[in-house]
C-alpha atoms as an extended CHARMM CRD file, in Angstrom:
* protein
*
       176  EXT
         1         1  UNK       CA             -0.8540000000       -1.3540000000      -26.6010000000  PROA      1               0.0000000000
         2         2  UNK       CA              1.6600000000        1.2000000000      -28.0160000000  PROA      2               0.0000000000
         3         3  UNK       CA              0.2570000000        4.4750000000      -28.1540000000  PROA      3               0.0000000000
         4         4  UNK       CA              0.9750000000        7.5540000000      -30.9120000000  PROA      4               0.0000000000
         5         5  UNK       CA              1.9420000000       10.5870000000      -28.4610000000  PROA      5               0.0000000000
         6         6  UNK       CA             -0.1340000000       13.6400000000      -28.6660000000  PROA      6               0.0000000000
         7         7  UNK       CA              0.5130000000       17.1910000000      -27.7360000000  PROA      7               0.0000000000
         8         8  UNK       CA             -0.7520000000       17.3750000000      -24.0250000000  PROA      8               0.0000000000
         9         9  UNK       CA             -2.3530000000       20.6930000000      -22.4490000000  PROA      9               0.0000000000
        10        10  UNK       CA             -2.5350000000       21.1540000000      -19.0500000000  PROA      10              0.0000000000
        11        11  UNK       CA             -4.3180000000       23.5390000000      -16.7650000000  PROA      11              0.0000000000
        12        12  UNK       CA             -2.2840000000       26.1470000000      -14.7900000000  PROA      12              0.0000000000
        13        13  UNK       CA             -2.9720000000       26.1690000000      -11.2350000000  PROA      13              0.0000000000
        14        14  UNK       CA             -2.3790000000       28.2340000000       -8.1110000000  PROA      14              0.0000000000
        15        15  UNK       CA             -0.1620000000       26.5940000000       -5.2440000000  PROA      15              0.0000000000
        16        16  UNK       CA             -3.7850000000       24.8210000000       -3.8120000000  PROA      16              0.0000000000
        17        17  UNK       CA             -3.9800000000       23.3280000000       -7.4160000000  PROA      17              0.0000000000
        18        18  UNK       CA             -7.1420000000       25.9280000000       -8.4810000000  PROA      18              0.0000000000
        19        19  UNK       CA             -7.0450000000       26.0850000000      -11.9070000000  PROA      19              0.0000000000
        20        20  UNK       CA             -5.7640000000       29.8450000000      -12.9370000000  PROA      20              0.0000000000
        21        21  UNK       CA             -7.8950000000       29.7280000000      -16.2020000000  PROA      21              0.0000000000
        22        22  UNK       CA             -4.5540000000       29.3960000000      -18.1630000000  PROA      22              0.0000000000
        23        23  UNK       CA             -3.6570000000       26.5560000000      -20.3620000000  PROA      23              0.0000000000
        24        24  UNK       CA             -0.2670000000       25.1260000000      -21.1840000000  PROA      24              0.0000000000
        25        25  UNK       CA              0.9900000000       23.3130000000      -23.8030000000  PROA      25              0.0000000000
        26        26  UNK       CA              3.3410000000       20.8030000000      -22.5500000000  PROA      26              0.0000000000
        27        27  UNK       CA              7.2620000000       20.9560000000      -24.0430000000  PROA      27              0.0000000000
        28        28  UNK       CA              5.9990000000       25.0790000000      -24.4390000000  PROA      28              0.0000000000
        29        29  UNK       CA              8.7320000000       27.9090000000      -23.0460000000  PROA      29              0.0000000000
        30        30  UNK       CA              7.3570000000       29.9890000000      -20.8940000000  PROA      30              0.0000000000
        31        31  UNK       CA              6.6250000000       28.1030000000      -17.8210000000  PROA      31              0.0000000000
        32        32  UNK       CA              4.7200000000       31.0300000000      -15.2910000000  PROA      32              0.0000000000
        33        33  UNK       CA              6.7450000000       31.3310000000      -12.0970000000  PROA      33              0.0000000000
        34        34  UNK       CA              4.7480000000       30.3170000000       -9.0530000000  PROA      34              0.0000000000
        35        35  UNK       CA              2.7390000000       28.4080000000      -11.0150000000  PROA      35              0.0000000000
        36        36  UNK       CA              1.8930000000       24.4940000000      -10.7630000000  PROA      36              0.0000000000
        37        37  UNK       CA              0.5090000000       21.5470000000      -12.9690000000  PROA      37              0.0000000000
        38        38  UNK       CA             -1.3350000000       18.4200000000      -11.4960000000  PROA      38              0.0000000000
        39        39  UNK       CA              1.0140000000       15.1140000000      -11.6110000000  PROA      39              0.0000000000
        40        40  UNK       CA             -0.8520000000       11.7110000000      -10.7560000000  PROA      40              0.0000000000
        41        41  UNK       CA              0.4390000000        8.3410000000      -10.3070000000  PROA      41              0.0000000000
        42        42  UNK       CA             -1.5640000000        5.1810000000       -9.1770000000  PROA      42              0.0000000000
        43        43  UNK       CA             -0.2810000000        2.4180000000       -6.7360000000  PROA      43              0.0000000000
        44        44  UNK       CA             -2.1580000000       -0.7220000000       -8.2570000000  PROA      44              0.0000000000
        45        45  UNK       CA             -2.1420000000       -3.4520000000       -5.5100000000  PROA      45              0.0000000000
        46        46  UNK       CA             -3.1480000000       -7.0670000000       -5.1360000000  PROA      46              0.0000000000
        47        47  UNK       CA             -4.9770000000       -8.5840000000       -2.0630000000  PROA      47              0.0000000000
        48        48  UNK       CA             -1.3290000000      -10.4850000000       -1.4590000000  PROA      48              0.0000000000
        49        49  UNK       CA              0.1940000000       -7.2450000000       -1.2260000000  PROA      49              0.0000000000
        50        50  UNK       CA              2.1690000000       -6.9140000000       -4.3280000000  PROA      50              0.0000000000
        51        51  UNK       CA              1.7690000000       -3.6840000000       -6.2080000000  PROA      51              0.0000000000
        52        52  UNK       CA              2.8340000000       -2.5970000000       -9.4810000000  PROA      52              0.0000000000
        53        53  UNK       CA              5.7500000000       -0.9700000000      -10.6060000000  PROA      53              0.0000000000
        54        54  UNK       CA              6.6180000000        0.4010000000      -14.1020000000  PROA      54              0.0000000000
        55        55  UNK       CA              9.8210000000        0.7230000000      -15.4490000000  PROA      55              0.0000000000
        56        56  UNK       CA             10.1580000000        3.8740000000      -17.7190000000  PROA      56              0.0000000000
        57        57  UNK       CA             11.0890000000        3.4400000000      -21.3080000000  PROA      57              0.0000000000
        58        58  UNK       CA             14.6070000000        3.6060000000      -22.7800000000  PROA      58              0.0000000000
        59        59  UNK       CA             13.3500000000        7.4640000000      -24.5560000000  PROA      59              0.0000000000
        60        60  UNK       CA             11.6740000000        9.0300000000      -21.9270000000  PROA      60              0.0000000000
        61        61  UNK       CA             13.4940000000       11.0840000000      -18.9380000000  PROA      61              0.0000000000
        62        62  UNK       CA             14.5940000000        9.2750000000      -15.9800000000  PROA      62              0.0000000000
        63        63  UNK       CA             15.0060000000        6.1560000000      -18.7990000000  PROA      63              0.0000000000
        64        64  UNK       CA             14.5310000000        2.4780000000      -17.0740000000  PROA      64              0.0000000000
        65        65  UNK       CA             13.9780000000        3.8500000000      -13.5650000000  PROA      65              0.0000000000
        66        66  UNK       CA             11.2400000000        2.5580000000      -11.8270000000  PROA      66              0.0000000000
        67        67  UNK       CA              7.8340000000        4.1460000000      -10.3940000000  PROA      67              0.0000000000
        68        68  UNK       CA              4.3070000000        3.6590000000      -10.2400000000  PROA      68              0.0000000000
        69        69  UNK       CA              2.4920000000        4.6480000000      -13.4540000000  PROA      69              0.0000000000
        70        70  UNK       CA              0.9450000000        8.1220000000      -13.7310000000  PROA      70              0.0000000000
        71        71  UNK       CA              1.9250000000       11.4980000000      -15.6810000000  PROA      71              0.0000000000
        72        72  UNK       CA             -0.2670000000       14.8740000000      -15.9220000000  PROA      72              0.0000000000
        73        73  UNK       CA             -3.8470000000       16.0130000000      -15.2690000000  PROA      73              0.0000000000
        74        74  UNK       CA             -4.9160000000       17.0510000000      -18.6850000000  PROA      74              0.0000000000
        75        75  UNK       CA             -7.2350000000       20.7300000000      -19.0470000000  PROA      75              0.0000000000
        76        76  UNK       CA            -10.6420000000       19.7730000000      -17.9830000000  PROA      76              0.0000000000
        77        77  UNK       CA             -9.6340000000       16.4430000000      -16.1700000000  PROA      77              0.0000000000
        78        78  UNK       CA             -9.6520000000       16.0500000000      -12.2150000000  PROA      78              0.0000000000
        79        79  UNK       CA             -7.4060000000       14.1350000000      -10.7780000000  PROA      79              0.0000000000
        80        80  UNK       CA             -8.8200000000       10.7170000000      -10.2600000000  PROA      80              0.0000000000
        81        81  UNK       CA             -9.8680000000       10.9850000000      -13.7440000000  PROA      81              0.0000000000
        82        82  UNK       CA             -6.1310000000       11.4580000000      -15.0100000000  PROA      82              0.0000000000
        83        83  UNK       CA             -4.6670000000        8.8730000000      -12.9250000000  PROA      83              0.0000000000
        84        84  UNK       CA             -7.6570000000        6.3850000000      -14.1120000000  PROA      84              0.0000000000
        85        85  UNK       CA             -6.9970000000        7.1220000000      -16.8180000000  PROA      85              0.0000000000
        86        86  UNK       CA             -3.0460000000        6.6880000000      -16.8410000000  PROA      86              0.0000000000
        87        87  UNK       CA             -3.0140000000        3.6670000000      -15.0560000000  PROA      87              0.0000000000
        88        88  UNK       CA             -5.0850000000        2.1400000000      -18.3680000000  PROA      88              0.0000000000
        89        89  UNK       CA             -2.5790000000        4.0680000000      -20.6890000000  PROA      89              0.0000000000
        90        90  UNK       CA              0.0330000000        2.8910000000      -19.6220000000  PROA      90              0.0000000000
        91        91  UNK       CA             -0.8060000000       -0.8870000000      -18.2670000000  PROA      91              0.0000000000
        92        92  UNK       CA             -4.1340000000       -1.5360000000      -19.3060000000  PROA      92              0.0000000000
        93        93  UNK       CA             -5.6790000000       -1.7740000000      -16.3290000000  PROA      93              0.0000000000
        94        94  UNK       CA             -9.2750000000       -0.3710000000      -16.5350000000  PROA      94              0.0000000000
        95        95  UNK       CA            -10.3630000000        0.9400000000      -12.6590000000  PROA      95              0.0000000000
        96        96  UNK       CA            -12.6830000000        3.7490000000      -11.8350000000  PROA      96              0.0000000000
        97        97  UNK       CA            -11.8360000000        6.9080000000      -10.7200000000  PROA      97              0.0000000000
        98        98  UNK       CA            -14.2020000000        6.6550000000       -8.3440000000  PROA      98              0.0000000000
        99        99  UNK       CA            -12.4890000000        3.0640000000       -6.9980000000  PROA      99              0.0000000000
       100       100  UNK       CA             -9.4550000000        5.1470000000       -6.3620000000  PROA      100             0.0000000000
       101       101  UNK       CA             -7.9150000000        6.1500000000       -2.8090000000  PROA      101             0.0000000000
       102       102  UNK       CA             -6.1480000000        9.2490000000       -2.6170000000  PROA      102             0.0000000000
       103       103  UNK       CA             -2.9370000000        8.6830000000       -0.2290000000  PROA      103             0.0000000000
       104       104  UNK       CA             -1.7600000000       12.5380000000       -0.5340000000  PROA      104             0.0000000000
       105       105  UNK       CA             -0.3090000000       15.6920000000       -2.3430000000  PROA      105             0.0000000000
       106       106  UNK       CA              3.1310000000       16.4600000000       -2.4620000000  PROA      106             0.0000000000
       107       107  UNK       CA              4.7540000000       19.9500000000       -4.0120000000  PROA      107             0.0000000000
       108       108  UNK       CA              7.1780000000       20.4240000000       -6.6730000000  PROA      108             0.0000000000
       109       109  UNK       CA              8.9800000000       22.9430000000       -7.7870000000  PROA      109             0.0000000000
       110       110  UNK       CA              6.0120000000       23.2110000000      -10.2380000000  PROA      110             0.0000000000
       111       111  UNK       CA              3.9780000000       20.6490000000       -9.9790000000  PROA      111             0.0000000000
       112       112  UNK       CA              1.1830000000       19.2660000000       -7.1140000000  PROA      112             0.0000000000
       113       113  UNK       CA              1.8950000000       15.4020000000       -7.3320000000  PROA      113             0.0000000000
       114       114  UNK       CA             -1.3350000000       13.0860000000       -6.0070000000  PROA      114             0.0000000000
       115       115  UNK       CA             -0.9120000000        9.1940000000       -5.5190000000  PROA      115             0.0000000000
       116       116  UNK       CA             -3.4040000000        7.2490000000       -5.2540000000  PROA      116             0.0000000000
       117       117  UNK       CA             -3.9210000000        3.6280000000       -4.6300000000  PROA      117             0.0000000000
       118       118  UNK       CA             -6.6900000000        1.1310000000       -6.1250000000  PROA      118             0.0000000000
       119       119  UNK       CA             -6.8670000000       -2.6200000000       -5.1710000000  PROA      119             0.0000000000
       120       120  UNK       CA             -7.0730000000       -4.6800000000       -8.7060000000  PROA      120             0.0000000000
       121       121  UNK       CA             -7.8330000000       -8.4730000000       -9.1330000000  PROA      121             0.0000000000
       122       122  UNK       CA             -4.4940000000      -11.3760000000       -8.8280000000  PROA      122             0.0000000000
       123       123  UNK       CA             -6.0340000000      -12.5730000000      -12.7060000000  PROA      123             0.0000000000
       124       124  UNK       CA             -5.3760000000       -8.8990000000      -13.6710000000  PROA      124             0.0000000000
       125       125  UNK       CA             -3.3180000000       -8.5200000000      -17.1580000000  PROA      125             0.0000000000
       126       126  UNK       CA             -1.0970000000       -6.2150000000      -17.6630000000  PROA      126             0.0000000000
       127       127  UNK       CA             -0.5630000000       -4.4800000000      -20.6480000000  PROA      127             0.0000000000
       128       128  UNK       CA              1.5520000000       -2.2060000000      -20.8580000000  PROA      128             0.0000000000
       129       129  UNK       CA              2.1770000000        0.8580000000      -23.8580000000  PROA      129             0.0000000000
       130       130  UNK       CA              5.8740000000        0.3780000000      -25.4310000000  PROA      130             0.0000000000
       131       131  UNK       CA              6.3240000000        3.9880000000      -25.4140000000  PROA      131             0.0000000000
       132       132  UNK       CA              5.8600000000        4.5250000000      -21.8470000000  PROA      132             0.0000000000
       133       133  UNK       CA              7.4100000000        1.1050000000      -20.2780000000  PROA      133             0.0000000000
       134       134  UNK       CA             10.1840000000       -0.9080000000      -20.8390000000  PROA      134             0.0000000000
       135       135  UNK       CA              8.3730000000       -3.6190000000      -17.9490000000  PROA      135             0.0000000000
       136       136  UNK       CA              7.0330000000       -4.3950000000      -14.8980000000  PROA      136             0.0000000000
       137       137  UNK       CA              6.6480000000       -6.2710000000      -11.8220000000  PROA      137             0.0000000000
       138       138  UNK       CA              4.3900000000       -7.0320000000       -9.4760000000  PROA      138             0.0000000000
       139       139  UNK       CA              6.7050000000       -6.5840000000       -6.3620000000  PROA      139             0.0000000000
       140       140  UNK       CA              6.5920000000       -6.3600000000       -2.2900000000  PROA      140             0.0000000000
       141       141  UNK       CA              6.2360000000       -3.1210000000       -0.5380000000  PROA      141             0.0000000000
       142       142  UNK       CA             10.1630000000       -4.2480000000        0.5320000000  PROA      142             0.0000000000
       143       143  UNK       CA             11.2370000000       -4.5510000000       -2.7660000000  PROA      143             0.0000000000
       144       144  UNK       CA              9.9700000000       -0.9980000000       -3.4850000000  PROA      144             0.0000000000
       145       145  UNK       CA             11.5940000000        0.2970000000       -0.4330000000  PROA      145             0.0000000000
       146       146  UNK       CA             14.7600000000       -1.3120000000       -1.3080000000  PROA      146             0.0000000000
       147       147  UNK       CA             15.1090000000       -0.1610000000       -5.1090000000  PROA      147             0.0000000000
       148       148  UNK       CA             14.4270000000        3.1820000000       -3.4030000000  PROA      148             0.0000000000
       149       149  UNK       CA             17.4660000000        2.6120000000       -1.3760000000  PROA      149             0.0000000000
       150       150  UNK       CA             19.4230000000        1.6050000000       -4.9160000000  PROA      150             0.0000000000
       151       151  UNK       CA             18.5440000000        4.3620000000       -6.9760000000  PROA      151             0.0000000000
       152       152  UNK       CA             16.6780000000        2.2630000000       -9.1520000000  PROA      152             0.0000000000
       153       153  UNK       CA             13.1810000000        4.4000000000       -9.0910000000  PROA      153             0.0000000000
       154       154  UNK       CA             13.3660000000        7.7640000000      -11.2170000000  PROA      154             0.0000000000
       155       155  UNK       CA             14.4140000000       10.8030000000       -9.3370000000  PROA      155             0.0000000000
       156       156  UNK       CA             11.3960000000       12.1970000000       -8.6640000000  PROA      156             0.0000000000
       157       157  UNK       CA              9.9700000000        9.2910000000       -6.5630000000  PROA      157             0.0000000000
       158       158  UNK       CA             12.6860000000        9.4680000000       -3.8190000000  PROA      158             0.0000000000
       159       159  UNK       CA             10.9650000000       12.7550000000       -2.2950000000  PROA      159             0.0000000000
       160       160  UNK       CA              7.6160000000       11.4620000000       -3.1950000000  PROA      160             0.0000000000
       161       161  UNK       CA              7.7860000000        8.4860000000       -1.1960000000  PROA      161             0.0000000000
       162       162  UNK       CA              9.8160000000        9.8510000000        1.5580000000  PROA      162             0.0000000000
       163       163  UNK       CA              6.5810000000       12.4560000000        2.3770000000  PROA      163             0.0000000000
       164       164  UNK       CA              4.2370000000        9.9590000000        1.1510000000  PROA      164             0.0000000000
       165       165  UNK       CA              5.6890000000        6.4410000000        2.4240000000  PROA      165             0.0000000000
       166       166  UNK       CA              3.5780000000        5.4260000000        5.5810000000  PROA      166             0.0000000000
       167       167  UNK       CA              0.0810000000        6.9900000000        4.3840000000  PROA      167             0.0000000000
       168       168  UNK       CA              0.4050000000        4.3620000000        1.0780000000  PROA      168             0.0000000000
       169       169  UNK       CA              1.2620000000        1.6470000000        3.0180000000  PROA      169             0.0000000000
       170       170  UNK       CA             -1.0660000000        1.9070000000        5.5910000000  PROA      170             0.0000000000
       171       171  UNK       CA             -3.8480000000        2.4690000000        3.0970000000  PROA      171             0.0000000000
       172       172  UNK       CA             -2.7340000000       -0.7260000000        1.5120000000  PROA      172             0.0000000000
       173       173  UNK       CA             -2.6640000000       -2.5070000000        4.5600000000  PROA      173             0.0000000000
       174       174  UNK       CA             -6.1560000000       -0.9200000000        5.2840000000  PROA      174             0.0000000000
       175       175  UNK       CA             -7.8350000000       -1.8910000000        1.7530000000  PROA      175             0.0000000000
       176       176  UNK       CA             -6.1450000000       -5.8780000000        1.7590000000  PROA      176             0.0000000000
């Protein structure tokens, strides 16, 4: 699948991620100060323990750096909702919000950033949209630690997963 992009609003939020009743159009100037948007990303694992990493596209920021797939909450979406529904955008793989674990929340500058983690099925396909990845892998909890290590996931990940590390794996380890 390779998605047209669209102009994406998101819902302003307080620093406990209640919406302010503002809206934001992403790209827009005029970001408020002390204000946050919701950032999701999904941790799609097999029973075997592999989970799925995205690498980013060539145009996008952070270009062929590697993460788990997610991007904003959109005005009116929760959270599980958004990173349902980015986990299909960007791979194809259909889950439930409801099937999905939440692992934690981790502040930005201005953005509150929730992973998540859903098991999926080893005959899952992957599909992913050519304007948000370049590839991906199914890969060991080792490998991600070690392109952590390289500098070979995008920026952002390296604080995420520092604050965030043991709670995902030991929710994988849990859900296997």
């Amino acid at each position: 699948m390779c998605d047209e992009g669209m102009d994406e609003y998101w819902d302003v939020t307080d620093e406990d991620g209640r919406p302010t009743g503002e809206t934001y159009r992403r790209g827009a100037p005029g970001w408020p100060d002390g204000r946050f948007h919701v950032v999701v990303a999904t941790c799609a694992f097999r029973r075997d323990g592999a989970v799925l990493l995205t690498q980013r596209a060539a145009n996008k920021e952070f270009p062929l750096d590697w993460e788990f797939p997610g991007g904003s909450v959109l005005t009116g979406e929760t959270s599980a909702a958004a990173a349902s529904r980015e986990l299909h955008e960007e791979t194809g793989l259909a889950v439930p919000a409801a099937a999905l674990v939440p692992i934690g929340r981790f502040t930005e500058l201005s953005a509150l950033f929730d992973l998540y983690v859903v098991p999926v099925p080893e005959s899952s396909t992957v599909l992913p949209d050519c304007l948000e990845v370049a590839a991906y892998e199914w890969v060991s909890l080792n490998d991600v630690e070690q392109r952590l290590r390289s500098g070979r996931m995008a920026e952002p990940w390296v604080a995420r997963l520092r604050e965030l590390w043991t709670p995902l794996v030991q929710a994988i380890e849990s859900l296997r």
